[in-house]
C-alpha positions in Angstrom: -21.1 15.8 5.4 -20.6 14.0 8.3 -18.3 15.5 11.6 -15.9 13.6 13.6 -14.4 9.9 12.4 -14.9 6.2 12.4 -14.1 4.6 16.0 -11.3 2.3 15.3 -12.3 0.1 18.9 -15.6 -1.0 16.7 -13.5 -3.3 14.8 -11.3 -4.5 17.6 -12.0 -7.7 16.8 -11.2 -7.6 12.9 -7.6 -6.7 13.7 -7.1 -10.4 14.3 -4.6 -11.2 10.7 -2.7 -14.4 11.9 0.1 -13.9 13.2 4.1 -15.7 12.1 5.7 -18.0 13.7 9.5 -19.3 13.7 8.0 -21.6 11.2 6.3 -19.4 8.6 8.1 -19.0 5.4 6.9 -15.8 4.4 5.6 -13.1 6.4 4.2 -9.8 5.7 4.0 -6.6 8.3 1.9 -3.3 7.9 3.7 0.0 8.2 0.4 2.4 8.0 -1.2 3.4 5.0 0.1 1.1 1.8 3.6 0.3 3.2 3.9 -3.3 3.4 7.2 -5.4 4.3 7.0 -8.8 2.7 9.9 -10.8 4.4 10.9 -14.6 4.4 13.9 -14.4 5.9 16.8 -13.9 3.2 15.0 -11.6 0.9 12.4 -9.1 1.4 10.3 -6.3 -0.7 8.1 -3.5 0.8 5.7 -1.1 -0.8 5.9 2.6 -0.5 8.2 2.8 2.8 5.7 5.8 4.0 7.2 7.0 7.5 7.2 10.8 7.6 3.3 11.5 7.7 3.4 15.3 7.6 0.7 16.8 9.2 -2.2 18.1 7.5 -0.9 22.2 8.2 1.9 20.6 7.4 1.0 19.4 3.8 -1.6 22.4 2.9 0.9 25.4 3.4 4.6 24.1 3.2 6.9 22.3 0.5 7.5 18.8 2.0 10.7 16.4 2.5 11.3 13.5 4.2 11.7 13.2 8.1 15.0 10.2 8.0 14.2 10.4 11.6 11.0 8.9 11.3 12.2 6.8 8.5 14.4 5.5 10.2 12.5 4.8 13.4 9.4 3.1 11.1 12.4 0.9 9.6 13.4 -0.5 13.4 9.3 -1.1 14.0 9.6 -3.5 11.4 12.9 -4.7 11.7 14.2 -4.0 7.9 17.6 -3.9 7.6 18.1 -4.8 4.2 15.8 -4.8 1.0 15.6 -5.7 -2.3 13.2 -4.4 -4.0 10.9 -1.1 -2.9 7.8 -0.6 -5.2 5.4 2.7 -4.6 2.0 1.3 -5.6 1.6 5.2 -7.2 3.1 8.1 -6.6 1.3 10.8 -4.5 2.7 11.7 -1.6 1.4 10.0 1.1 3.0 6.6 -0.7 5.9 7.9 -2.7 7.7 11.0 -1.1 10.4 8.8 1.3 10.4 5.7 -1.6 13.9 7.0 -2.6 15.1 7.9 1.2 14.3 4.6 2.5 15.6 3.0 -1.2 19.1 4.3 -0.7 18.9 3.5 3.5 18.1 -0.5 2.6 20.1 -1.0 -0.6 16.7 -1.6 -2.3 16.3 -1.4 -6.1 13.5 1.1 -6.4 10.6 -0.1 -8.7 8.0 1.2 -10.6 6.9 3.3 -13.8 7.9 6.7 -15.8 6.8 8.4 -12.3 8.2 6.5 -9.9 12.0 6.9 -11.7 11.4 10.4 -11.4 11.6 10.5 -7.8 14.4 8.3 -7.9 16.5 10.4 -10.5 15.6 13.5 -8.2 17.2 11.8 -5.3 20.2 10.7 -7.6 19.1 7.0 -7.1 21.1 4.4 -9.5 19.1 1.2 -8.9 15.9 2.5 -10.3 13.8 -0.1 -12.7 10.9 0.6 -15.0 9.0 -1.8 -15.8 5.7 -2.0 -18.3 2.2 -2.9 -17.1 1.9 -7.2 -16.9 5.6 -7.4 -17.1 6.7 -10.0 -14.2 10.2 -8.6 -13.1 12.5 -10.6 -10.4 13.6 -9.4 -7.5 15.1 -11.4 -4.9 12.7 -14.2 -4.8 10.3 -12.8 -6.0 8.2 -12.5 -9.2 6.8 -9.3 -8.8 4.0 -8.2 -11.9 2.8 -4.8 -12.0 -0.4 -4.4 -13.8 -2.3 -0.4 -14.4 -4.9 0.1 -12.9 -6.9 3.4 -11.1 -6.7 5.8 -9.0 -10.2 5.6 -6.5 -12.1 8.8 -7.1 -11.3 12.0 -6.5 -7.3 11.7 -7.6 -6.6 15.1 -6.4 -3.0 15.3 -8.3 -3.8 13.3 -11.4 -1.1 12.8 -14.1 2.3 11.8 -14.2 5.6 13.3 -12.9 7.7 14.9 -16.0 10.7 16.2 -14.4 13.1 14.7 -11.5 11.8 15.6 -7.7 14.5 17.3 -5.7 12.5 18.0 -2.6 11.5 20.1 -0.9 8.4 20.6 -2.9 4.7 20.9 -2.3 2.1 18.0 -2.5 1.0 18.5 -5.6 4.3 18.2 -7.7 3.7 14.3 -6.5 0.9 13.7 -9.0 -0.4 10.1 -9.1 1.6 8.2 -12.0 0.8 5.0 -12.6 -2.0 3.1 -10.0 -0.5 -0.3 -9.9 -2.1 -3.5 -8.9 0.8 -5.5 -7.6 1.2 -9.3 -7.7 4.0 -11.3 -6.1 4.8 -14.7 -6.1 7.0 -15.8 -3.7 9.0 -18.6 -5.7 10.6 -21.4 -2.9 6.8 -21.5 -1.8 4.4 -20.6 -4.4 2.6 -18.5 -1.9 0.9 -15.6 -3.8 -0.3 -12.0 -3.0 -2.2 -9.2 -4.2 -1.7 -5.5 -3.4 -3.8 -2.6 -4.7 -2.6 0.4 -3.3 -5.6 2.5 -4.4 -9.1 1.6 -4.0 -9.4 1.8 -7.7 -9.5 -0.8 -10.7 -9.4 -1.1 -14.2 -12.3 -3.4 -15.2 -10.7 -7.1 -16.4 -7.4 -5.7 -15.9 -6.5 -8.9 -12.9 -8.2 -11.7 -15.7 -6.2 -14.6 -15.7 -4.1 -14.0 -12.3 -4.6 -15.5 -9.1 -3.5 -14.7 -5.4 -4.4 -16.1 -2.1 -4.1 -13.4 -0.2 -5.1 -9.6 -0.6 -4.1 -6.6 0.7 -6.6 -3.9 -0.5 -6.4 -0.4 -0.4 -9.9 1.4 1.2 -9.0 4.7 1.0 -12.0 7.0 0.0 -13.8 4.1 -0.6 -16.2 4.6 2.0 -17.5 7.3 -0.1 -18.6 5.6 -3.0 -21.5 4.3 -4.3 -22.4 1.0 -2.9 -22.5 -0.2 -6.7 -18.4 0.7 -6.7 -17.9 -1.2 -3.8 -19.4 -4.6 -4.8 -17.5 -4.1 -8.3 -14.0 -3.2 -6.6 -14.3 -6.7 -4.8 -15.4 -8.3 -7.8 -12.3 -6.9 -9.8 -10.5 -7.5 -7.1 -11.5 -10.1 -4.4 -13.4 -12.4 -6.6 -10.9 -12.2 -10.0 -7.9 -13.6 -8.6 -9.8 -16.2 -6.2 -8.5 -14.6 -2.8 -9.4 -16.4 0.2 -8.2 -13.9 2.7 -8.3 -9.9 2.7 -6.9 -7.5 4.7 -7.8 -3.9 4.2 -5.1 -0.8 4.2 -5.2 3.1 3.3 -7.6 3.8 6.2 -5.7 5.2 8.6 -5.1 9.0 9.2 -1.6 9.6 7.4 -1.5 12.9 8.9 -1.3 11.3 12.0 2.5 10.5 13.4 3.3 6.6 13.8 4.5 7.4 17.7 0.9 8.1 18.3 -2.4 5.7 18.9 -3.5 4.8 15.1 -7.2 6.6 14.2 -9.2 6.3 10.9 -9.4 8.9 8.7 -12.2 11.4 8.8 -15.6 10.9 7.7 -15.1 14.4 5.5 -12.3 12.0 3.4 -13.7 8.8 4.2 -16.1 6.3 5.6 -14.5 3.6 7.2 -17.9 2.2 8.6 -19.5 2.1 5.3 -16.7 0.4 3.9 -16.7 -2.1 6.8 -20.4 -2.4 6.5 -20.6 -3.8 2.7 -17.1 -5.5 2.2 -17.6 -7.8 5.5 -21.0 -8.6 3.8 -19.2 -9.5 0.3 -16.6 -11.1 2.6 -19.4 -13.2 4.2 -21.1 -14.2 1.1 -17.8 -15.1 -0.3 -16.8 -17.1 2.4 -13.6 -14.9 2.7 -11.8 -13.9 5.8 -11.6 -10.2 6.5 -8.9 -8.4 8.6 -7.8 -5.5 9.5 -3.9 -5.5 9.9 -2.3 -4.4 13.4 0.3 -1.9 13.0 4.1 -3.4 12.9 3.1 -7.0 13.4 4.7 -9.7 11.3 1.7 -11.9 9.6 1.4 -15.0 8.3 -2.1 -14.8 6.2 -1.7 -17.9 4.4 -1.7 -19.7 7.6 
């Protein structure tokens, strides 16, 4: 096992996504770990809505529940208002424990599977959809098309939430659910875009879809066997023909949002080996690689 953790400033220069303009029709802003704001003006989705970021003490001896002061200070970052749709890509909880605060804060239809509307009914949420895996379901305008997938190795809270959350409760009563892949097609422009929220895959599960754009979760990727790696961009990267990638899920989510971004620790992670074989995938493929600044609206199509 390796001490310390990745040094972010190594990859100063992949934090370069493009940025919007007055002119893009559809932008897209990172929040830290999965939470992504897809915007294009009149309507907008986002993924997770992660703010609160307990600390690690924090997480190991406590029950948890949201901080709406964080919440509501990671919802000004990004300027979000108003959403329609909010879709945890699973449901530990580092990506689903403020889904239902930040839900009821934006007017957003909360949108997942069985799991997911188990948060939502804890939090006595009425706009809660549950949708099956390769079912498109429209939101805004959007097509949004949820497909299973898997959790990246260890899932430390497998299986699925059976009972309505009413935090506070510990960590582990946030057990993964589903894994989803997510694919949205923004309809006035055709633009597409891939999420997975976990660095896992179900193999052939993405056959017959395409995206532009990816937004890849890395989290405990970096820990895998190089073998994993190469076939996560292949079910990934290669199957739905993305041109452009930008990787998530590597940040410490311990780690407040009012402080300076670091990676996660070699002991959970390995950023640099991650880095190491995807920008050599990403080089072979001819695909641009990114890493996404925190808060900053995107246009990755551009």
């Amino acid at each position: 096992m390796k001490f310390g953790r990745p040094d972010l400033d190594s990859y100063s220069a992949h934090f370069d996504v493009p940025p919007a303009s007055p002119a893009s029709p559809l932008t897209v802003a990172w929040g830290g770990v999965t939470t992504l704001h897809i915007d294009d003006g009149s309507s907008a989705l986002m993924t997770d809505g992660f703010f609160s970021r307990p600390s690690l003490l924090t997480v190991a001896t406590r029950k948890l529940a949201s901080s709406h002061e964080r919440i509501r200070a990671g919802l000004s970052q990004l300027g979000v208002s108003r959403l329609d749709g909010l879709v945890p890509v699973h449901t530990h909880f580092d990506h689903a424990m403020d889904s239902a605060v930040v839900a009821r804060l934006t007017g957003a239809r909360l949108i997942g599977g069985t799991s997911t509307a188990q948060i939502g009914r804890g939090q006595g949420l009425d706009e809660v959809s549950t949708v099956e895996s390769g079912e498109p379901i429209t939101v805004g305008n959007y097509d949004i098309t949820l497909i299973e997938g898997d959790h990246c190795p260890p899932d430390r809270f497998p299986g699925t939430i059976t009972a309505p959350i009413v935090p506070p409760v510990k960590a582990s009563a946030y057990r993964c659910g589903e894994a989803w892949s997510m694919l949205v097609h923004h309809r006035p422009t055709g633009r597409r875009l891939l999420i997975v929220g976990s660095a896992g895959f179900l193999p052939d599960a993405l056959t017959g879809h395409r995206a532009e754009v990816a937004y890849l979760g890395v989290g405990q990727l970096g820990l895998q066997p190089q073998s994993y790696l190469t076939e996560y961009w292949a079910q990934t990267v290669r199957m739905v023909g993305a041109r452009r990638v930008v990787l998530i899920h590597w940040d410490d989510f311990f780690r407040p949002l009012d402080q300076p971004l670091r990676a996660l620790p070699y002991a959970a992670d390995d950023l640099d080996v991650s880095m190491r074989i995807l920008t050599r995938l990403a080089v072979d493929d001819g695909v641009a690689l990114h890493l996404p600044p925190l808060w900053r609206r995107g246009d990755p199509w551009s």
